[in-house]
N, C-alpha and C positions, 0 to 999 in steps of 0.2 A: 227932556234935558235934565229935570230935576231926577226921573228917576236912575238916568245913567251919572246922574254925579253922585248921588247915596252910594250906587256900588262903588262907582272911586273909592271914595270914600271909607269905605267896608272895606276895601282889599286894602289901603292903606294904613287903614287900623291894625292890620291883623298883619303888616307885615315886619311891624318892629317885634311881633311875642313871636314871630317865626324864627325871625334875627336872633332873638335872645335866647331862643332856643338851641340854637346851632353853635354858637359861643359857649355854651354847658359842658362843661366835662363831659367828655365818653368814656360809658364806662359796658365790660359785659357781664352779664349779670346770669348764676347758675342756680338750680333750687335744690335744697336741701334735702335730699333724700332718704331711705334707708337699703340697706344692703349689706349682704354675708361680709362678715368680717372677716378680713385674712392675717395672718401672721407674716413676715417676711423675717429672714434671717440669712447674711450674708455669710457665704462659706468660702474659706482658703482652700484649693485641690492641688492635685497632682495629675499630668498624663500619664500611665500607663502603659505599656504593649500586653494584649492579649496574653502573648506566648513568646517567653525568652529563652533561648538555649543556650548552654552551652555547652559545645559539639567536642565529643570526645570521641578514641577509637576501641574499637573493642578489639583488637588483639594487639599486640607487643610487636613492634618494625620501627623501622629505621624510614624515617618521610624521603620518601620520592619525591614529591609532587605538592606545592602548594599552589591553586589554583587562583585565589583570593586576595586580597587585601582591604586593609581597612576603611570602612566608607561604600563598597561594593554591593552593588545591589543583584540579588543572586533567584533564581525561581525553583518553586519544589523538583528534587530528583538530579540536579548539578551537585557535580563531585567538587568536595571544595580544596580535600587533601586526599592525598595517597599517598599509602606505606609499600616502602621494595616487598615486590608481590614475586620475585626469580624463585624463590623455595616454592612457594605455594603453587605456582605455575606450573612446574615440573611434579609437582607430587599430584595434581590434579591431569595432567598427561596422562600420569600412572596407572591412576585409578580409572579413565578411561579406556583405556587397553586391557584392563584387566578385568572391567567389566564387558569391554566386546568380545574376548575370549572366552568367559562364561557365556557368553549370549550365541556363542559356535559351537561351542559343545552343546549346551539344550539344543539346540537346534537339528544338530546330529543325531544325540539322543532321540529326539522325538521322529526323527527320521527310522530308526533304527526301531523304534517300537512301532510304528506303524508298516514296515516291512515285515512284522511278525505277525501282527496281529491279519495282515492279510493274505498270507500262507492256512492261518488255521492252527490253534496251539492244540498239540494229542494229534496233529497228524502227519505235519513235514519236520515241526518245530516244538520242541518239551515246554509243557506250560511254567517248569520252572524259568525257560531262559527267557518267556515273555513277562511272567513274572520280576524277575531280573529287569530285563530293560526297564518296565515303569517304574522301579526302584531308580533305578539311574537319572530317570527323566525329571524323576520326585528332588532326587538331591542335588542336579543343575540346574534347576527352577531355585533350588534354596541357596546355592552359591551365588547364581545373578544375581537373588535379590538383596545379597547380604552387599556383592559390591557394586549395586549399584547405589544401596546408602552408604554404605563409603564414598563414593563419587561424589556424591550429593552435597554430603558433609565438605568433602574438602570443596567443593564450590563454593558454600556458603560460608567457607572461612577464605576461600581468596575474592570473595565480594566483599569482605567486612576489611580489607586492605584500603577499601575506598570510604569516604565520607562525605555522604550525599545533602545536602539540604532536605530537612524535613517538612518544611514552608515557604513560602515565599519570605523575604525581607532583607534585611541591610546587614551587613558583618560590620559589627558595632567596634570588637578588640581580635587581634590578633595575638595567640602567647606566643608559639613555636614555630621554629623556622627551618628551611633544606639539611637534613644531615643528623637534625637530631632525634634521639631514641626516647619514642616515646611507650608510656603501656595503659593496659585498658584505666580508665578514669583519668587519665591527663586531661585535662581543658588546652584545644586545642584552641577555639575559637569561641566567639559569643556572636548568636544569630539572633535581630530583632524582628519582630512581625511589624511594620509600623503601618500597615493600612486598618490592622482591629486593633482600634486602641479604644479604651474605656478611662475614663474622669473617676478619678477616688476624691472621695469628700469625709471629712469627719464631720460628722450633725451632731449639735448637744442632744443629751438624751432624753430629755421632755418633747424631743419633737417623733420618737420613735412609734407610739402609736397613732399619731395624729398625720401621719405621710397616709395617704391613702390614692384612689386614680384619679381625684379631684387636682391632687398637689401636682405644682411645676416646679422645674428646675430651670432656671435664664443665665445662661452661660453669658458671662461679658464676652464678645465680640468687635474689638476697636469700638464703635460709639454704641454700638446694638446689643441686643439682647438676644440671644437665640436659645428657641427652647430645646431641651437634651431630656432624652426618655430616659426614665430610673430603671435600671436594671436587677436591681436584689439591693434589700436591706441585708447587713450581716448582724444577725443578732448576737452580737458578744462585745460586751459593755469594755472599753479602758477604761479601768478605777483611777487612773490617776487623772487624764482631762474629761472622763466623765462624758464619751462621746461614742456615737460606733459608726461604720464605715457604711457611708453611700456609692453605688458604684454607677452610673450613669453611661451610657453608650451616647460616646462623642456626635454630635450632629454633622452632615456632611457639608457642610457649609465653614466650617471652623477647619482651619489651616492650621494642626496640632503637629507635635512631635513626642514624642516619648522622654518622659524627663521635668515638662515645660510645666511651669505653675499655671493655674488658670483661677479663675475668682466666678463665684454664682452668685443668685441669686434664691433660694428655695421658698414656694409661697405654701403655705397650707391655711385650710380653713380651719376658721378656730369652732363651729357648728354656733355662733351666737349673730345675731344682725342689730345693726346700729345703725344712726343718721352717721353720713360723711360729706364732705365736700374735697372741693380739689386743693390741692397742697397751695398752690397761688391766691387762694383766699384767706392763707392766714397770714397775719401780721407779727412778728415776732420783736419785743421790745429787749433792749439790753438786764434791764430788770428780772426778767423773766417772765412779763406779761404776754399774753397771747390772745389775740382780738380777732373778729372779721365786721366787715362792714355790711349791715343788712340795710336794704334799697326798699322803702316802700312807695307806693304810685305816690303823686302827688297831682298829676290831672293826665291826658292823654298822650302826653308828649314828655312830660320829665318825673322824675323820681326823687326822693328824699332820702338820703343816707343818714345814721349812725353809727357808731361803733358801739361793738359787745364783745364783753370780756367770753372768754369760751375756755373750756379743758379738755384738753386732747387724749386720744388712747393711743391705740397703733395708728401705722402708715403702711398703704401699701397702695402698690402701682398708679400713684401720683396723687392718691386720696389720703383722707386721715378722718380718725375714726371722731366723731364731737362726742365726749361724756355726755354733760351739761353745755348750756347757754343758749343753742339753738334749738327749734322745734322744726319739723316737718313742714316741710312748703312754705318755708319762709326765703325768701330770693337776697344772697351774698352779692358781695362784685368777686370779681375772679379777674380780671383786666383793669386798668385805671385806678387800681386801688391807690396807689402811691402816694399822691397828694390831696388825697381828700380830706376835708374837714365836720366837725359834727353840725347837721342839720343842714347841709351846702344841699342844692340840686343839681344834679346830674340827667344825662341822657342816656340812650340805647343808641350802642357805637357799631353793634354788631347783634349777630343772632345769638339767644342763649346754647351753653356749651351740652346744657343734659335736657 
């Protein structure tokens, strides 16, 4: 009996410092690390289209035919206008007839020399007049083939009556309408490519040789970040903002249009490593003071906090860089910081975050 009331006893002792323990601030507590220091600098862009035309005709007519309008989404190889093709039609008739009749007379010809040649020349037939025929054969060989590049030609001038799409995309503007005379270089229409579109960025120029295939790019995405592969630096400096142009291939996740501002992100290493901790262990005072709360044990179950004054460097991906004030494996709070005070003890509310 004595010995089962000592343990009462015991477990009653011990269960007001368990109480008083659970009444302690919770707090989560991260440890001071080091690690590659990154830069981050946020950049203004532009969407882009690959490839923008604007579709003009290569010969002089009067528009037959507009096929399009504005907003139209059109695939390579669709006529989008046509010019009155009546002239060209008939003169391409022409040229066809006029090359089937050369292709009847070689035809003949070579009928006719082959009729010679199989008599025997010097003995029914003078090798002059077989001579002769191949001549004949030789210069209707040379008439077909002169019209049939004539033929050809006027083909290729009654195909350019029509104006094909050269890519897939959207007829962004419409100039010219049924009736009117247009000639070669009018701007007919403007064709956008809007499935390859590329992100222009201007970067200040100190970060030109420090981009390398470590660095990203984090498109804002409504709340998210999405990363976009760099596609070509352009090295050619503006002297007036001092910047050169990023071009970036849009991520297929991003709902973009050609025209539309977009906002990044760009991270590069700076090649130096420093202590950091997470952005929620630092305290920031109106003064301009800048602290974190470092947590030492105070026995198995609670912790001792103060505060220290600290000096910050960069920020990046939700860290910040410590100059001065902390050291290596010294454990911050990063949760519950809010109302603590100096020398209070606190608990372990949660698991550490690094």
């Amino acid at each position: 009996m004595r010995t089962l009331h000592g343990v009462l006893l015991s477990v009653c002792s011990l269960f007001p410092l368990f109480a008083a323990a659970q009444d302690l601030p919770g707090v989560q507590l991260e440890t001071v690390s080091s690690e590659d220091i990154v830069q981050e600098v946020t950049l203004n862009g532009t969407v882009n289209a690959l490839r923008v035309s604007g579709m003009s005709a290569a010969v002089a007519g009067l528009l037959d035919e507009v096929r399009v309008e504005t907003g139209d989404r059109v695939s390579r190889g669709d006529v989008l206008v046509a010019l009155d093709d009546e002239m060209v039609t008939w003169e391409l008739a022409a040229a066809r007839a006029e090359a089937e009749e050369a292709r009847s007379r070689l035809e003949e010809a070579r009928r006719r020399l082959r009729e010679a040649r199989s008599v025997g020349a010097g003995r029914n037939i003078a090798a002059t007049e077989v001579s002769a025929r191949e001549s004949a054969v030789a210069a209707n060989e040379a008439t077909l083939a002169r019209l049939e590049a004539a033929r050809q030609q006027v083909e290729v001038m009654a195909g350019r009556h029509r104006v094909t799409a050269p890519f897939d995309g959207v007829v962004s503007e419409r100039f010219r309408d049924l009736g009117e005379w247009v000639t070669p270089g009018d701007q007919l229409l403007t064709l956008v490519d809007t499935e390859n579109l590329r992100l222009d960025f201007q970067v200040p120029q100190a970060f030109f040789k420090r981009i390398d295939d470590n660095s990203r790019l984090l498109v804002q995405n409504d709340e998210e970040l999405s990363q976009a592969t760099i596609d070509v630096l352009v090295p050619i400096n503006d002297p007036q903002s001092r910047t050169f142009l990023l071009r970036a291939i849009k991520p297929d996740t991003l709902k973009l249009l050609p025209g539309m501002a977009v906002q990044a992100v760009l991270r590069v290493t700076t090649g130096e490593r420093g202590l950091t901790v997470s952005r929620d262990a630092i305290n920031r005072y109106p003064e301009g003071r800048t602290t974190v709360w470092i947590a030492e044990p105070a026995d198995e179950e609670t912790w001792t906090v103060k505060e220290k004054r600290v000096r910050l460097g960069t920020g990046f991906e939700g860290r910040v860089e410590i100059i001065s004030g902390l050291e290596t494996g010294q454990r911050v709070v990063v949760r519950g910081n809010e109302s603590l005070s100096e020398g209070i003890s606190v608990r372990i509310a949660e698991r550490e975050s690094r």
